[in-house]
C-alpha positions, 0 to 999 in steps of 0.5 A: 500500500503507498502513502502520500502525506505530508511531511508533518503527517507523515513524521507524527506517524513514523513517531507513533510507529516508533512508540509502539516498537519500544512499548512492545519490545519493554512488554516482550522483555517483561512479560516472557511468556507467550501466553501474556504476550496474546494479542500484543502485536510482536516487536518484529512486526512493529518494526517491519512496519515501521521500516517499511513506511520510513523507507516508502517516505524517504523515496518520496523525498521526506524523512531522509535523516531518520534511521531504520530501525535495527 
């Protein structure tokens, strides 16, 4: 799926991608049990997200100095 937004729009997004990575890798390292862990979207998949759009926002020119996430 392609966006275009603007850029404004487009970091507020990248920032709430990034909140929820870190929210779900503290829950991950917290709760190590994979039946706590139901429902929670898994850390690898935030970040696969999270990549994705801030790669898709630097070919459309914008965001350009921020990193993707490792």
């Amino acid at each position: 799926m392609k966006f275009e937004l603007k850029e404004m729009d487009a970091l507020r997004i990248i920032e709430a991608l990034r909140s929820e990575l870190i929210f779900s890798k503290t829950y991950y390292e917290e709760n190590p049990r994979e039946e706590d862990r139901a429902g929670v979207t898994s850390p690898d998949e935030w970040k696969e997200l999270y990549n994705k759009f801030l790669l898709q926002s630097k070919e459309q020119g914008s965001l350009t100095l921020l990193k993707l996430a490792k």
